[in-house]
C-alpha positions, 0 to 999 in steps of 0.5 A, a space after each residue: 383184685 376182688 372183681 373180675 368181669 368176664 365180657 363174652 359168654 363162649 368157651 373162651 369166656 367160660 375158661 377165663 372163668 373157670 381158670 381164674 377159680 381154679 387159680 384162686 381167685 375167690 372175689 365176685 365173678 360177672 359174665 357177659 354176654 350177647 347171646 341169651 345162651 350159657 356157653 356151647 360147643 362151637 365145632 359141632 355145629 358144622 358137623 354133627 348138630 348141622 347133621 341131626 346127630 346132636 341136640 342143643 342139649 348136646 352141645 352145653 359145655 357145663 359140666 353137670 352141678 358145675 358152679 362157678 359162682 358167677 353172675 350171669 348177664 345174658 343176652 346184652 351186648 356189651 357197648 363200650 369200657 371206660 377207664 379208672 377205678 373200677 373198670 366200667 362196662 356199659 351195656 346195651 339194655 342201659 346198664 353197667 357193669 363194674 370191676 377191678 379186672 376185665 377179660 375180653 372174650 368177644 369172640 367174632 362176626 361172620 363176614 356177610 354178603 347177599 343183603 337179606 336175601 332168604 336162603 343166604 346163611 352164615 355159621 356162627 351161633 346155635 340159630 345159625 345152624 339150625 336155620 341152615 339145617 332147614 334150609 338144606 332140607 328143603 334144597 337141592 342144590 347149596 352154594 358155598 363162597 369160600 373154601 376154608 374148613 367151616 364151608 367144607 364140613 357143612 360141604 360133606 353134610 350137605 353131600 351126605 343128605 344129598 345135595 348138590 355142593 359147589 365150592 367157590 374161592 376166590 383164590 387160585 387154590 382151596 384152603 390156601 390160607 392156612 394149608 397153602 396152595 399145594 396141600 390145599 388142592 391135595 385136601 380139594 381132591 378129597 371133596 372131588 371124589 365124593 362129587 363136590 364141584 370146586 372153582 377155584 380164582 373166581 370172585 362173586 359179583 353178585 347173588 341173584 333173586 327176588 327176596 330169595 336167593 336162586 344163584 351166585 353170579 360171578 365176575 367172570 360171567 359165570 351163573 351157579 344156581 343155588 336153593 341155599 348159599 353159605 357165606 363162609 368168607 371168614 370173620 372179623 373180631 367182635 371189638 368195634 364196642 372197644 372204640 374209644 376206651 384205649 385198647 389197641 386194636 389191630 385184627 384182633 385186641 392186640 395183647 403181649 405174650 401173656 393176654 394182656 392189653 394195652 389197658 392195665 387190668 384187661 386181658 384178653 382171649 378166644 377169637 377177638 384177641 391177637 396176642 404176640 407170637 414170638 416165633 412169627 415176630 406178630 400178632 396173631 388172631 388163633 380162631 380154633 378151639 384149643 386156643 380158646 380153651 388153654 390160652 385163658 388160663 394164662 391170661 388169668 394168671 397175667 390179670 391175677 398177677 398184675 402182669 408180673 408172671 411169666 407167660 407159659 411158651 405159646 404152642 403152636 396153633 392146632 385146628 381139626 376138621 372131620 371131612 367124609 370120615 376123615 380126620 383132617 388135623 394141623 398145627 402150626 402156621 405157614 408162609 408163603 415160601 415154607 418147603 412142604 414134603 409128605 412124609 408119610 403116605 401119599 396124596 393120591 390116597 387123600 392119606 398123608 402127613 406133610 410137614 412144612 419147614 422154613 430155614 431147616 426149621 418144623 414151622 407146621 405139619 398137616 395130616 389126613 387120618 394120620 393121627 399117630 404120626 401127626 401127634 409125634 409131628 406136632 412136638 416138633 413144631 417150632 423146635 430149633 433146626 437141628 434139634 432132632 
């Protein structure tokens, strides 16, 4: 192989790359990507550069003298990949790039509502957030649609300078996807206490305005004034450019336990890729940082090899969130059904580790501002029943 494309310009890309040099790979290296930016921390954007406390400078994840050879093409979309010898990636200035090897890292799209209605917002990219900032500078009062983690940090900064914060979810408890209902009310109660308002099984019908956003009108009638509204519904991955080249797309490129795709030399990484979890018997999408950052090492390893190696064990997805000056961490995945217990501290105290077990086995464990117990937890994740 002596040309590798990497198409997405994020972390997952930039440790495609640098893992493909650090396994020799020496031939020419091209990264694509959408955003005019070289790649940037994510996670900050929701916390410490949303809260003034980080610059743009801060968030470059580049080393200082940090080369890597490559040929950098920022700021164009990728359209399409055609099949054959090389594999071809049309762009969406007119041009292509060629090459022997492809590694997808296309990452996701926010899900949208509002229209263009001014004042309704989404996470995602740099101008994102510093477009929120502003926003919440001149607010009093922010909307957030959809209790996952992305909405409650922006929930703590926007308390922190001030504002009056209501949470809205359209399931019957908060962050019940990934924690489930029980520890998810649990994790709510730590947002009650610093004045959040949740409503918890309430749709969106509509926002309201006239050409800026002044409220969020839900299906039960209810009406919630709002100077600024967060759109935090989820994301979907970044493929519709893939249409037609023969990569097998489900939520997410659909990829073995190695990274690779239905097409011979492409692999993919980060949060556009589903790739199969043998301990769940699916694929599934990993949206957090540490599977961004180690599972492209694998992946290169699988485009290197011409999928002869053997993958490395996947572990466990890992994601964590500073809510209030807590340390809220989690690793694993959960199903409705999983028995969870709190191990150690209580959740009256919003201090607790809990753990959740499917047919004796540690499938996840959830811990808040424990996180010496939660790393002695988390080696156990997945392990047989009766392993310890």
């Amino acid at each position: 192989m002596k040309s590798v494309a990497i198409v997405g310009a994020s972390l997952a890309g930039l440790s495609a790359a640098r893992a493909l040099r650090d396994q020799g790979f020496g031939g020419r290296l091209m990264i694509v990507g959408a955003e005019p930016h070289r790649p940037y921390d994510r996670p900050p954007l929701s916390k410490e550069f949303l809260a003034g406390q980080m610059t743009t400078a801060d968030l470059a994840l580049e080393g200082d003298g940090e080369d890597l050879d490559a040929e950098w093409r920022l700021g164009v979309a990728a359209t399409g990949l055609e099949q054959g010898r090389p594999l071809r990636i049309t762009l969406a200035d007119g041009s292509a790039v060629e090459a022997d090897g492809v590694v997808i890292a296309t990452g996701s799209v926010a899900r949208t509502l509002g229209g263009d209605l001014a004042g309704v917002h989404t996470l995602r990219t740099i101008e994102d957030a510093a477009a929120l900032r502003a926003g919440l500078d001149a607010a009093r009062r922010l909307v957030v649609i959809g209790a996952g983690f992305i909405g409650a940090e922006v929930a703590c900064v926007a308390r922190t300078l001030g504002l009056d914060v209501t949470i809205v979810e359209a399931a019957p408890a908060p962050f019940a996807r990934a924690l489930g209902p029980e520890m998810g009310t649990a994790l709510a109660g730590l947002h009650e206490d610093h004045g959040v308002r949740l409503i918890c099984g309430a749709a969106v019908r509509t926002l309201t305005g006239e050409g800026r956003v002044d409220g969020v009108l839900l299906e039960d009638g209810r009406r919630l004034d709002a100077d600024v509204v967060l759109v935090g519904i989820g994301a979907r991955p970044a493929v519709d450019w893939l249409d037609g080249s023969g990569v097998q797309v489900g939520d997410g490129v659909l990829c073995d336990t190695g990274g690779a795709t239905s097409v011979p030399g492409v692999v993919a990484v980060g949060d556009c890729a589903a790739w199969f979890d043998p301990a769940l018997g699916a694929h599934l999408r990993v949206e957090h940082w540490t599977g961004a950052a180690r599972r492209p090492a694998t992946a290169a390893r699988t485009l290197l090899s011409g999928g002869a190696a053997v993958p490395d064990a996947l572990a466990p997805p890992y994601l964590w969130s500073d809510q209030y000056g807590m340390r809220v961490q989690f690793a694993g995945h959960t199903l409705p059904g999983d028995e969870v217990s709190v191990e150690e501290g209580d959740l009256a105290s919003r201090r607790f580790l809990a753990v959740y077990r499917r047919e004796g086995r540690t499938v996840a464990v959830l811990g808040i501002d424990q996180p010496r117990s939660f790393t002695r937890w988390r080696r156990r994740v997945n392990e047989p029943a009766g392993a310890r």
